[in-house]
Each structure stands twice: as C-alpha cells, then as structure tokens.
C-alpha positions as CSV (number, residue, x, y, z in Angstrom):
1,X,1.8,-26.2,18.5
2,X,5.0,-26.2,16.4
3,X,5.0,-30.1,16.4
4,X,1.2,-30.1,15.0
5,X,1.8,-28.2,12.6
6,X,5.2,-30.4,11.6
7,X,3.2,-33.5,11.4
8,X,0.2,-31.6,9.6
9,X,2.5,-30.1,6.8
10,X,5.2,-33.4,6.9
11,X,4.4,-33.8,2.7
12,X,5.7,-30.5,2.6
13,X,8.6,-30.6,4.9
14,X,9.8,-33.9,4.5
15,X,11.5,-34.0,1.0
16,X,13.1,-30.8,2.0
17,X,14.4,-32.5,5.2
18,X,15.5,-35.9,4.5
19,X,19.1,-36.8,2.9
20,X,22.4,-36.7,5.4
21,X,24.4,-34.0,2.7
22,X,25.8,-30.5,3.9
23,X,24.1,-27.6,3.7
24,X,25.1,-23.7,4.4
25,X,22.1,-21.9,6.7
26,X,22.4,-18.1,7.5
27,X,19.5,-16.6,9.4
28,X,19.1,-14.0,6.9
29,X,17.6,-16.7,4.7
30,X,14.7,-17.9,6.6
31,X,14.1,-13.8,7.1
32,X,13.6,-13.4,3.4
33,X,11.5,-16.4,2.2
34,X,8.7,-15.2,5.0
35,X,9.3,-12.2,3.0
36,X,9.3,-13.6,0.1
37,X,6.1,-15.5,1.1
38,X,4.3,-12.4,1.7
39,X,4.6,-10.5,-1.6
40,X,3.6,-13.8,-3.1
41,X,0.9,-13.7,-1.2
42,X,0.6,-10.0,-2.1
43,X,0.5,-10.9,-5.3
44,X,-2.0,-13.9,-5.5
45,X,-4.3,-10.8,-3.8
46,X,-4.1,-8.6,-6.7
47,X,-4.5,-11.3,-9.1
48,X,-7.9,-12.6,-7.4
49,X,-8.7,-8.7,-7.3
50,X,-8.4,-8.8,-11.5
51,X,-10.1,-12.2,-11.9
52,X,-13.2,-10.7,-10.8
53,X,-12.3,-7.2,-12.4
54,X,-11.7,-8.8,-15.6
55,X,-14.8,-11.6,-14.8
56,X,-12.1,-14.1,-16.9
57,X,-11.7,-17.2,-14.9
58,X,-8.3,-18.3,-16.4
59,X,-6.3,-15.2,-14.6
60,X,-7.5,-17.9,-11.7
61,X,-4.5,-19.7,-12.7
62,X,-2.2,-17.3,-11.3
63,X,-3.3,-16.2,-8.4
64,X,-3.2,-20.3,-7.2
65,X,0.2,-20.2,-8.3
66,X,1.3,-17.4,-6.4
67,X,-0.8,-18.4,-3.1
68,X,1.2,-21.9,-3.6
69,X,4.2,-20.4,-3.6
70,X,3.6,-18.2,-0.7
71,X,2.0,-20.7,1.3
72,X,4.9,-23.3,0.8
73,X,7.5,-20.2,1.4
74,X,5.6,-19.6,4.9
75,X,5.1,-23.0,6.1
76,X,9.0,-23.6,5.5
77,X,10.4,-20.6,6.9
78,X,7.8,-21.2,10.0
79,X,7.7,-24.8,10.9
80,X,11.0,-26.3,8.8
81,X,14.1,-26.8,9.7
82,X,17.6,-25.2,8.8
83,X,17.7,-27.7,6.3
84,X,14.7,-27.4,4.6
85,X,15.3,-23.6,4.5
86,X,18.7,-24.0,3.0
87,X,17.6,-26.5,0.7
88,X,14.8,-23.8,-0.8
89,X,18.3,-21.6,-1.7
90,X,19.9,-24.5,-2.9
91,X,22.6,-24.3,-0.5
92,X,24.3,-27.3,-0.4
C-alpha cells in the first residue's frame, strides 16, 4: 500500500527526495509535521465553518491554503522518506 501511495503522490515526493547532499533526520521531526499537518487541517475546518457563516466566498482562499499545507505535511511525514522529512526543516 505504502508503494501505491509513493508512486500516486511521486510530484510531491520527488523534489523533496532527489539530490545526493547531507541531511540531519531525528524522529521527533516526522512526529511533529503529522502534527503539524493536523492543526492545519484543524484550521482549514474552521475556515470552511466561517465561509459559510460569513456566506463570503473569498475566506475560501484560506481554508485551500491551510488543507494544502496539511495535506502536503501528511503525505510527507506518511509516505516520504527521511530525506524528504528533513528537507521540510531545512536540515541540511
């Protein structure tokens, strides 16, 4: 299942994986990006629960943004690599 998903989110994973330069990976970080991915998708939540409070279609914008960013967050600290998890933190 892990390899399907690989292949099915390789756009995603792949500029985070390529390149042959060291990186620094502690566990700790993949623990806080799923984290980190869930508050985002927290977040994108509340902001759909306003758009349609507010009936103003342009707090959409938001709420795409943070499901993005929670949605990449997930899929990296799931299916990626050490690499691509280090390379989130910039630790190079």
């Amino acid at each position: 299942m892990k390899a399907l998903l690989r292949k099915l989110f390789a756009p995603i994973l792949n500029p985070l994986e390529h390149g042959d330069d060291d990186f620094i990976y502690k566990p700790s970080h993949r623990t806080i990006l799923i984290i980190m991915g869930v508050i985002f998708f927290i977040l994108s939540g509340v902001a759909l629960f306003f758009t349609f409070k507010v009936d103003q279609m342009v707090v959409l914008i938001p709420t795409l943004v943070f499901a993005a960013i929670g949605f990449v967050s997930l899929i990296v600290a799931t299916v990626g690599n050490d690499k691509a998890v280090s390379k989130i933190w910039r630790n190079r």
